[in-house]
PDB file of N, CA, C and O in Angstrom, chain B, residues numbered from 101:
ATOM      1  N   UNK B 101       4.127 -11.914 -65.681  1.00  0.00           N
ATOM      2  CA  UNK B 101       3.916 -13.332 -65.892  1.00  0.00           C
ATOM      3  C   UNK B 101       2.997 -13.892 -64.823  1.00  0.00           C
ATOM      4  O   UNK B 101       1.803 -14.133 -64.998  1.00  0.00           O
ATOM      5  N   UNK B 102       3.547 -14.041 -63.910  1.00  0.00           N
ATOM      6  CA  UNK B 102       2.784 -14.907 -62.443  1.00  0.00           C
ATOM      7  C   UNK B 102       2.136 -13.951 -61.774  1.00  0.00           C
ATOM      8  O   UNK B 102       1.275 -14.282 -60.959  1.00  0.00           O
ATOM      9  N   UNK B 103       2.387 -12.833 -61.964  1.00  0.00           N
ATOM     10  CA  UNK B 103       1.743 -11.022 -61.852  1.00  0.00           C
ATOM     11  C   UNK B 103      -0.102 -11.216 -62.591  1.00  0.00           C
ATOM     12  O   UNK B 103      -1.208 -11.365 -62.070  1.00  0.00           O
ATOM     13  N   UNK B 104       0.274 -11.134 -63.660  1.00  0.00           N
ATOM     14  CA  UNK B 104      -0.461 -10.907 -64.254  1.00  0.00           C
ATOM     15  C   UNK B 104      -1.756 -12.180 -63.903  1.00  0.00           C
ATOM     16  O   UNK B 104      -2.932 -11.907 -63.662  1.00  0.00           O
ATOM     17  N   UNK B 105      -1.390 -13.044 -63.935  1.00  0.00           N
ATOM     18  CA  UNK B 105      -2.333 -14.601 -63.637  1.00  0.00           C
ATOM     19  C   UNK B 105      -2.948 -13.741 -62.268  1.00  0.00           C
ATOM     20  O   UNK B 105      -4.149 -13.470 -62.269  1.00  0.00           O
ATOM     21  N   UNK B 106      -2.396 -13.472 -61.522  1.00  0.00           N
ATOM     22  CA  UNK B 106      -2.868 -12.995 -60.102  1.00  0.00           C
ATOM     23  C   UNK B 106      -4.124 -12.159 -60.403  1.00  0.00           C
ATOM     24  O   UNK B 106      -5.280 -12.337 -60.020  1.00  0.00           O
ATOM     25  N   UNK B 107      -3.519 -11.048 -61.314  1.00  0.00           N
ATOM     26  CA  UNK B 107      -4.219 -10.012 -61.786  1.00  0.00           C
ATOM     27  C   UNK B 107      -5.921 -10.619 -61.948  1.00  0.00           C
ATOM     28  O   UNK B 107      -6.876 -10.291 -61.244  1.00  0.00           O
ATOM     29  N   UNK B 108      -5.913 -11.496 -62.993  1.00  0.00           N
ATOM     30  CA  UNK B 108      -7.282 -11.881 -63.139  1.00  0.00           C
ATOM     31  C   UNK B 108      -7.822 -12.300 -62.432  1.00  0.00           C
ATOM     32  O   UNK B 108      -8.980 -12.339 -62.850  1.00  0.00           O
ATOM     33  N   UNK B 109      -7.721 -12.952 -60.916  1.00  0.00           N
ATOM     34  CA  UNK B 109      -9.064 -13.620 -60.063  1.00  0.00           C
ATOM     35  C   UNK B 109      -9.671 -12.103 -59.730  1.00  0.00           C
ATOM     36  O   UNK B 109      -9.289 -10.936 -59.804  1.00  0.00           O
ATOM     37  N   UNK B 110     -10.477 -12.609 -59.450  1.00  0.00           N
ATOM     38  CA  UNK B 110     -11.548 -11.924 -58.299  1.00  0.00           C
ATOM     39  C   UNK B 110     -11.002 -11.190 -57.059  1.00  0.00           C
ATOM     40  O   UNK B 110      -9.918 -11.633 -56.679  1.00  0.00           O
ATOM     41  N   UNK B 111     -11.463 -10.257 -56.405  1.00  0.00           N
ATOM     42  CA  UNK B 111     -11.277 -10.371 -54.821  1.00  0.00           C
ATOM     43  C   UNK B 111     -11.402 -11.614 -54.021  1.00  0.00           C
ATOM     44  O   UNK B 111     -10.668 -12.353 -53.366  1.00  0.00           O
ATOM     45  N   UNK B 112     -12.848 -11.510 -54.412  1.00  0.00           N
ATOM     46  CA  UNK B 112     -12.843 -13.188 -53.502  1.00  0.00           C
ATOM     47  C   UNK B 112     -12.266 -13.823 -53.492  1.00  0.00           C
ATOM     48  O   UNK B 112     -11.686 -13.921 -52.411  1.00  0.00           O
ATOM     49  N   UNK B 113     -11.870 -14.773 -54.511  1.00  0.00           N
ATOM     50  CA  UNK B 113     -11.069 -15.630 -55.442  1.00  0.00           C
ATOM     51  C   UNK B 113      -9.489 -15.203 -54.460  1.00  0.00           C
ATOM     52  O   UNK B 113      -9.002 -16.152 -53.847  1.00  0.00           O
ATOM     53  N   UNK B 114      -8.911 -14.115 -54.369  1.00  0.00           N
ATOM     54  CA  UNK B 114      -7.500 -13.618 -53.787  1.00  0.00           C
ATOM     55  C   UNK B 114      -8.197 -13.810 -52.239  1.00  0.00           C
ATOM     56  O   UNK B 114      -7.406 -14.097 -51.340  1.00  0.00           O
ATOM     57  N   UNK B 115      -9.310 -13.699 -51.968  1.00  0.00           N
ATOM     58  CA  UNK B 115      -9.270 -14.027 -50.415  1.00  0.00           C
ATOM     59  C   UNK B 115      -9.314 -14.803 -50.079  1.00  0.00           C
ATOM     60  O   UNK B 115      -8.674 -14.978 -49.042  1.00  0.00           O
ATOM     61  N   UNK B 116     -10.023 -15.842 -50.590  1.00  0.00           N
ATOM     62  CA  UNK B 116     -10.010 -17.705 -50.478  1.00  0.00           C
ATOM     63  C   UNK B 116      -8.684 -17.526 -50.860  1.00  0.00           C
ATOM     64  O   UNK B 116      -7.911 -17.698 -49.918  1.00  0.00           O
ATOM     65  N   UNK B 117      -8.355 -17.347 -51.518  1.00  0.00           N
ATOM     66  CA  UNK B 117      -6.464 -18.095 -51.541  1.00  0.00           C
ATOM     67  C   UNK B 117      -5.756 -17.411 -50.501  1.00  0.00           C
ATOM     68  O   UNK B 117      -4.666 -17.880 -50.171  1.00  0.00           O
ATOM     69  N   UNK B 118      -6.178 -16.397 -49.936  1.00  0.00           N
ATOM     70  CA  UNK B 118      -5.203 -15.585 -49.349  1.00  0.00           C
ATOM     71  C   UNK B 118      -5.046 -16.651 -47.761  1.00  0.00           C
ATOM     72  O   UNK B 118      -4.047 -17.013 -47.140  1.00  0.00           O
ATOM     73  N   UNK B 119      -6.745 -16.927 -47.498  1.00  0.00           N
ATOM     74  CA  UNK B 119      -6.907 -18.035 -46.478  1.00  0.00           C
ATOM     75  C   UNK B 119      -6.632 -19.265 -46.494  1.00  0.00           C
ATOM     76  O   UNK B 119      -6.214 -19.844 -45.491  1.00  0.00           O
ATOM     77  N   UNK B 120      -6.820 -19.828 -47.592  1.00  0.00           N
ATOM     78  CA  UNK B 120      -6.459 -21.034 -47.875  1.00  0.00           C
ATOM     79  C   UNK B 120      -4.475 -21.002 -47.488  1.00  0.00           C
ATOM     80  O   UNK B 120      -4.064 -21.809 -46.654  1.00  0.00           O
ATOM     81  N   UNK B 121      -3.779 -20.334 -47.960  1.00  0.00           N
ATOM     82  CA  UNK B 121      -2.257 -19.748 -47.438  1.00  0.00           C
ATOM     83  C   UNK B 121      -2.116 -20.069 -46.023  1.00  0.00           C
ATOM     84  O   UNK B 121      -1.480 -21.040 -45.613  1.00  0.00           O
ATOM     85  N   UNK B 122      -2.864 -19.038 -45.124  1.00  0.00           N
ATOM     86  CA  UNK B 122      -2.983 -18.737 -43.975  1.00  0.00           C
ATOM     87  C   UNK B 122      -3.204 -20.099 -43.465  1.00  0.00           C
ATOM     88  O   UNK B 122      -2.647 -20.528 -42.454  1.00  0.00           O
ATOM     89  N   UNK B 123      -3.900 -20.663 -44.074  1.00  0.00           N
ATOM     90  CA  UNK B 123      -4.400 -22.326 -43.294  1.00  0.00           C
ATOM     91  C   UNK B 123      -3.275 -23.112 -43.063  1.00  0.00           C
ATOM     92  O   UNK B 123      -2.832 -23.404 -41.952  1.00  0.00           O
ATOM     93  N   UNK B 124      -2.692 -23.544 -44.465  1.00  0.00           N
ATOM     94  CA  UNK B 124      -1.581 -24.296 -44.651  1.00  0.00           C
ATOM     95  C   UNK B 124      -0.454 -23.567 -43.527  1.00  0.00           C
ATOM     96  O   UNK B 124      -0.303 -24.161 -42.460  1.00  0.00           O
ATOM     97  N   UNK B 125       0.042 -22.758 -43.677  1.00  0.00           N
ATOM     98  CA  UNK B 125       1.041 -22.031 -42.847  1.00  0.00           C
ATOM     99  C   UNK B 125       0.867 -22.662 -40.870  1.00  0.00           C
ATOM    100  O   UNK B 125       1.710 -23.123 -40.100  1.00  0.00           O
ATOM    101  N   UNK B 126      -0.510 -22.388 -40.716  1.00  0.00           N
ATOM    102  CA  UNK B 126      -0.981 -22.558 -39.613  1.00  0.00           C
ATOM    103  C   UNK B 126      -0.810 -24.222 -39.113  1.00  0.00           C
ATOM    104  O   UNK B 126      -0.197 -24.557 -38.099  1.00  0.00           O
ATOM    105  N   UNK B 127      -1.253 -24.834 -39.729  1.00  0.00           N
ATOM    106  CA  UNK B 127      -1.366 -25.894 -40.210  1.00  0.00           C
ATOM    107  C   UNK B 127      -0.416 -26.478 -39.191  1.00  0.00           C
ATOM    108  O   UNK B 127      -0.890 -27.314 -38.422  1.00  0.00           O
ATOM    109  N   UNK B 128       1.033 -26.110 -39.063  1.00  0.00           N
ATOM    110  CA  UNK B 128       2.345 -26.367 -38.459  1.00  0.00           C
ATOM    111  C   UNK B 128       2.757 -27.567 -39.358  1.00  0.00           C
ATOM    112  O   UNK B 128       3.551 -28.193 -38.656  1.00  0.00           O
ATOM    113  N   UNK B 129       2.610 -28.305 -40.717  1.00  0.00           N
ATOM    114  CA  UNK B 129       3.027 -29.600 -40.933  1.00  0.00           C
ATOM    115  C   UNK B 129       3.442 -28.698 -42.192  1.00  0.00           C
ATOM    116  O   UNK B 129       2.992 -29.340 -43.141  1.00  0.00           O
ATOM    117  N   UNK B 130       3.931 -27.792 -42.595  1.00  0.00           N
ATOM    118  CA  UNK B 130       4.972 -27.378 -43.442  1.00  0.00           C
ATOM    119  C   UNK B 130       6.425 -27.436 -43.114  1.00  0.00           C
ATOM    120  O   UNK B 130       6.611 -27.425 -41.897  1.00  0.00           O
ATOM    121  N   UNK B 131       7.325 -27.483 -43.709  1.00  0.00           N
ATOM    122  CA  UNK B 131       8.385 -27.001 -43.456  1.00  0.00           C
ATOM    123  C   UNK B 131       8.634 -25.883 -43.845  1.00  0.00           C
ATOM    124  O   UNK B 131       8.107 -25.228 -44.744  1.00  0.00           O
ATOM    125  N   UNK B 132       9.840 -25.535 -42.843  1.00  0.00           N
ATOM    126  CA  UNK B 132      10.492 -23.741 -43.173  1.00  0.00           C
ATOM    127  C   UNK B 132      10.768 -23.338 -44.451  1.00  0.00           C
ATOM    128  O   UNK B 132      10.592 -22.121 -44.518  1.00  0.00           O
ATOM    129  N   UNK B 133      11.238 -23.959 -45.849  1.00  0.00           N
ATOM    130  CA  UNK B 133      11.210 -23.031 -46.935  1.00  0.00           C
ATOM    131  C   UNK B 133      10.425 -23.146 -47.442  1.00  0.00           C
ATOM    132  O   UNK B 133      10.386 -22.411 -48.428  1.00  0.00           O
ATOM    133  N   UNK B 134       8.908 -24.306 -47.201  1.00  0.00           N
ATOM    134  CA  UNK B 134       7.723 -24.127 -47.781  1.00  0.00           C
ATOM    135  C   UNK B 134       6.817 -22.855 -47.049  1.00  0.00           C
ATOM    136  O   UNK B 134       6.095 -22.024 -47.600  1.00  0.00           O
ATOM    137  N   UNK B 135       7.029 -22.973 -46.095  1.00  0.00           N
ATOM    138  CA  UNK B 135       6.722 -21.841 -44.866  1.00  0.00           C
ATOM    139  C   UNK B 135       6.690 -20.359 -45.796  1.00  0.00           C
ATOM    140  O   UNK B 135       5.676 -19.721 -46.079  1.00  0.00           O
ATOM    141  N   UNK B 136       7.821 -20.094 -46.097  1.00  0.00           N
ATOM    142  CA  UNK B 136       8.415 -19.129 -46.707  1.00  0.00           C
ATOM    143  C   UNK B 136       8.167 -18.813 -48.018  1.00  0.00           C
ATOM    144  O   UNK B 136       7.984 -17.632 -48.315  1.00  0.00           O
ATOM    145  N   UNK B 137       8.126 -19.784 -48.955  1.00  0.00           N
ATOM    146  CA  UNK B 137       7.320 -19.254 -49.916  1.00  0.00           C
ATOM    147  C   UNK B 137       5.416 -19.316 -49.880  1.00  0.00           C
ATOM    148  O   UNK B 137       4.582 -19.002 -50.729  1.00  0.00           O
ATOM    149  N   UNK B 138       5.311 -19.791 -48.683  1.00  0.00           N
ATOM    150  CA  UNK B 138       3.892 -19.240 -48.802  1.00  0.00           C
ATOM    151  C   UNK B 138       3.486 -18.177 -48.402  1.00  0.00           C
ATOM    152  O   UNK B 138       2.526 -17.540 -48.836  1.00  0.00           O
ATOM    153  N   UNK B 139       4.605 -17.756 -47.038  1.00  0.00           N
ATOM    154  CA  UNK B 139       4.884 -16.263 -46.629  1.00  0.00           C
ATOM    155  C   UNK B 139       4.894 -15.311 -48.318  1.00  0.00           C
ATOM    156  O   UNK B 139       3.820 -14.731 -48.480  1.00  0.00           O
ATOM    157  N   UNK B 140       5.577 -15.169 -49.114  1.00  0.00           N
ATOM    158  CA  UNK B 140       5.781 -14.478 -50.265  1.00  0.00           C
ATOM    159  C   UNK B 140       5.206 -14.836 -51.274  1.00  0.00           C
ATOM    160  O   UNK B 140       5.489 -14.189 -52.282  1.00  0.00           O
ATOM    161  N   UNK B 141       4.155 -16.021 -51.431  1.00  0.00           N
ATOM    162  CA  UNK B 141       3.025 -15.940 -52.022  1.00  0.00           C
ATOM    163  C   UNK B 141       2.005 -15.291 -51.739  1.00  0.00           C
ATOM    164  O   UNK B 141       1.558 -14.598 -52.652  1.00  0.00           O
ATOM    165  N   UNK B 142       1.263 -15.272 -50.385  1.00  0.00           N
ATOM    166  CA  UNK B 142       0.801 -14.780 -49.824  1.00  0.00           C
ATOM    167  C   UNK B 142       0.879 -12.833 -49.756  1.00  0.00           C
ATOM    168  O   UNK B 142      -0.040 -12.015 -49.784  1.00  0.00           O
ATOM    169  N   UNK B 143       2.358 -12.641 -49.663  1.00  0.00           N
ATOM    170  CA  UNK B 143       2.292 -11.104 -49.598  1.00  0.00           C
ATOM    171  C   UNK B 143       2.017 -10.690 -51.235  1.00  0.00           C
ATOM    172  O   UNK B 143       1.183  -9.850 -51.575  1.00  0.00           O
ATOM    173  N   UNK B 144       2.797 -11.371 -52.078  1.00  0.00           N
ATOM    174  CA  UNK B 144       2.450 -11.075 -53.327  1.00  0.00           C
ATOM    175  C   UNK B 144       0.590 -11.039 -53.500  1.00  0.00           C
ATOM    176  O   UNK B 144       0.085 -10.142 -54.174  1.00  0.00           O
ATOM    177  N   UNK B 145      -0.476 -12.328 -52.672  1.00  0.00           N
ATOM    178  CA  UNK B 145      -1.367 -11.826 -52.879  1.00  0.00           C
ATOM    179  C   UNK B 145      -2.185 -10.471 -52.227  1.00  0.00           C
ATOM    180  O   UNK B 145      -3.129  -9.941 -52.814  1.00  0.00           O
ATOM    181  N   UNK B 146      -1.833 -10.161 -51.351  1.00  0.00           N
ATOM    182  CA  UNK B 146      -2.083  -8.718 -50.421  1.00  0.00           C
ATOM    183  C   UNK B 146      -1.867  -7.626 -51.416  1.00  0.00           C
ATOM    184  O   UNK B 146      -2.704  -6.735 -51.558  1.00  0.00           O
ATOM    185  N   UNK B 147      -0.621  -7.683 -52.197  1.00  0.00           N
ATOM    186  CA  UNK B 147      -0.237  -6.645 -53.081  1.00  0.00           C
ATOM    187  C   UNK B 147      -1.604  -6.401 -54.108  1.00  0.00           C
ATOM    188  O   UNK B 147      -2.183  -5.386 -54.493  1.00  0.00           O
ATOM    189  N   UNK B 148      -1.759  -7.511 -54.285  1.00  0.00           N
ATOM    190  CA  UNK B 148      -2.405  -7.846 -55.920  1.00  0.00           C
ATOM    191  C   UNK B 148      -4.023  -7.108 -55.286  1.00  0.00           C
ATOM    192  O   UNK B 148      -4.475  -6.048 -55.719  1.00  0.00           O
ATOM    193  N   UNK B 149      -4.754  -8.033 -54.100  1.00  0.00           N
ATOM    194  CA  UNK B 149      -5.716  -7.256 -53.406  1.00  0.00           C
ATOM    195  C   UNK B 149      -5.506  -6.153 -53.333  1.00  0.00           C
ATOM    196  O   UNK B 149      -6.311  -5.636 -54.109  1.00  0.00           O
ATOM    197  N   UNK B 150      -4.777  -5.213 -52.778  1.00  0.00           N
ATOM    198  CA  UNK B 150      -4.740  -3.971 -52.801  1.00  0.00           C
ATOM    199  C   UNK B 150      -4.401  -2.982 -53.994  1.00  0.00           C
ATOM    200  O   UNK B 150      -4.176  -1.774 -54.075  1.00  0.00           O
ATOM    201  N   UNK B 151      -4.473  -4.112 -54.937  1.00  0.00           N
ATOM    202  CA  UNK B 151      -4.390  -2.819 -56.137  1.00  0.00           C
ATOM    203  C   UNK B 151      -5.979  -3.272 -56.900  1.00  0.00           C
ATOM    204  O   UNK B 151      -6.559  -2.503 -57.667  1.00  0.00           O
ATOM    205  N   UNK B 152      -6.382  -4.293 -56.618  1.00  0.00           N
ATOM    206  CA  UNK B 152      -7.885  -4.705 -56.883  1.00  0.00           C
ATOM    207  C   UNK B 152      -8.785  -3.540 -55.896  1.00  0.00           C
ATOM    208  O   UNK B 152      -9.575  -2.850 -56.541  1.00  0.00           O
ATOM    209  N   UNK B 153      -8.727  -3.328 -54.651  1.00  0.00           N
ATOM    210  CA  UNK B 153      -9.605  -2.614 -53.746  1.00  0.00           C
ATOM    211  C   UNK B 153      -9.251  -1.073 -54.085  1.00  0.00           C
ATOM    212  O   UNK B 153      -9.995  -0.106 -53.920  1.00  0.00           O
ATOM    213  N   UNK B 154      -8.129  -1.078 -54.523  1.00  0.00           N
ATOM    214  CA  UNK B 154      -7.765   0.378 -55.044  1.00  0.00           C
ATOM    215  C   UNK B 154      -8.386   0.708 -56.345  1.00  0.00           C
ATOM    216  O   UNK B 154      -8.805   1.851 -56.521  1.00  0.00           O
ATOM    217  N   UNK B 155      -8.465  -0.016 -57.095  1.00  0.00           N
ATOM    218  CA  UNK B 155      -9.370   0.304 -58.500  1.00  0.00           C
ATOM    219  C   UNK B 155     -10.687   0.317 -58.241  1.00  0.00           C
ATOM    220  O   UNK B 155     -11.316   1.226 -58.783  1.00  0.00           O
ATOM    221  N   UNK B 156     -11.406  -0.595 -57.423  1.00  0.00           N
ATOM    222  CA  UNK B 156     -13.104  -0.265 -57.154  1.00  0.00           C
ATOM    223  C   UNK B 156     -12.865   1.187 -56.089  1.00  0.00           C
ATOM    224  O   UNK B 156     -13.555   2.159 -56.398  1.00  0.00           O
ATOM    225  N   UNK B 157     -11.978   1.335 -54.943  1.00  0.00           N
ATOM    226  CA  UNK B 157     -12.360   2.950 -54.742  1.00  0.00           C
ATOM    227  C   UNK B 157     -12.318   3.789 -55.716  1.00  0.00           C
ATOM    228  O   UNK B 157     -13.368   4.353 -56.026  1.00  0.00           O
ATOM    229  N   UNK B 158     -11.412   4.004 -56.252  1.00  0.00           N
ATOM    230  CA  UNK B 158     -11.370   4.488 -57.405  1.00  0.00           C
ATOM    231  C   UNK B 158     -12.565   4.807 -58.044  1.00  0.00           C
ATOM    232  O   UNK B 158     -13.093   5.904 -57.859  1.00  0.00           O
ATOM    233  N   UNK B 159     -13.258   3.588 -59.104  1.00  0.00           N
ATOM    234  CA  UNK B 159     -14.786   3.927 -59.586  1.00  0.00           C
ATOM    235  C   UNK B 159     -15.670   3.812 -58.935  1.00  0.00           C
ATOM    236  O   UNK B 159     -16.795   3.750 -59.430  1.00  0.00           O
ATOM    237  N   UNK B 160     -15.424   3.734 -57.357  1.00  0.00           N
ATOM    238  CA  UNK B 160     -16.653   3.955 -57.027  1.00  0.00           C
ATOM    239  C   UNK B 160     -16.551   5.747 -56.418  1.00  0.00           C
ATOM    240  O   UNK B 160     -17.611   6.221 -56.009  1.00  0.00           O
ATOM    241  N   UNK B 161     -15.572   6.446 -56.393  1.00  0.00           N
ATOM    242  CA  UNK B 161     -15.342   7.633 -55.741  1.00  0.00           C
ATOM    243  C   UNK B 161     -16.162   8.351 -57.840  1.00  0.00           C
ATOM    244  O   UNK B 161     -17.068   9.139 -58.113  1.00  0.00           O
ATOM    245  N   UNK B 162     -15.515   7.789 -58.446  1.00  0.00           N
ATOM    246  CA  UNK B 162     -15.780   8.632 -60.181  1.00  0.00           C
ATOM    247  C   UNK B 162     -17.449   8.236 -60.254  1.00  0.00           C
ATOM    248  O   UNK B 162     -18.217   8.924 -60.927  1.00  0.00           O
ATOM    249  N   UNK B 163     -17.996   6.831 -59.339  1.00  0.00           N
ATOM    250  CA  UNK B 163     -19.858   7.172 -59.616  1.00  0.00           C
ATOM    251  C   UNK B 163     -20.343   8.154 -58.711  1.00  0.00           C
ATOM    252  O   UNK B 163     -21.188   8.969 -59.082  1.00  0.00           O
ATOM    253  N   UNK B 164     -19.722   8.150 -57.143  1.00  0.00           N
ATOM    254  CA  UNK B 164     -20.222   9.309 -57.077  1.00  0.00           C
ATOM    255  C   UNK B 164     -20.058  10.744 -57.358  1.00  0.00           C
ATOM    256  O   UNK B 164     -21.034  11.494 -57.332  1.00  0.00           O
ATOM    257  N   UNK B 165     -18.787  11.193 -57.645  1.00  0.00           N
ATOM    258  CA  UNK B 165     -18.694  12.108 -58.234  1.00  0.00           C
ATOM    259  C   UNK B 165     -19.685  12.931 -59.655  1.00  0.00           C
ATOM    260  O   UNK B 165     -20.118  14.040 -59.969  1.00  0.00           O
ATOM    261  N   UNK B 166     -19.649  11.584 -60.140  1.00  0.00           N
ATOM    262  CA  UNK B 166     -21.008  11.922 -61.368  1.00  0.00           C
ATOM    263  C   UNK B 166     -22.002  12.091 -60.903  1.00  0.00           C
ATOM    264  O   UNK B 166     -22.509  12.591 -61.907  1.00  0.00           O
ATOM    265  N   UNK B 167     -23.085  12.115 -59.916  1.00  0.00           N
ATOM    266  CA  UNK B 167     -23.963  11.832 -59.287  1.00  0.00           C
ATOM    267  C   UNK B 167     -24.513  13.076 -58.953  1.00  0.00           C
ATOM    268  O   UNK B 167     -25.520  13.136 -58.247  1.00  0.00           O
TER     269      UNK B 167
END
């Protein structure tokens, strides 16, 4: 569900948000359970990046291999 929405941005797109997170957090004018789910928004986006950076190694290891 909320997986999948993730799924479709960009890298970029997950890194601006990933910073935009990081900002707010920093920020210090959150409170602690907003704190916290931006903590676990945030890791949820790391996850999602790393299965994005894992699919371009991926085809990029299968172009050169063809090569």
């Amino acid at each position: 569900m909320g997986t999948s929405k993730k799924e479709e941005i960009t890298i970029e797109e997950g890194f601006a948000k990933l910073n935009e997170l990081l900002k707010k957090m920093e920020d210090g004018e959150v409170g602690l359970e907003d704190s916290f789910e931006l903590y676990k928004e945030g890791v949820a986006m790391v996850q999602t990046l790393n299965n994005k950076l894992s699919e371009v190694e991926g085809r990029l290891v299968e172009v050169e291999d063809n090569q």
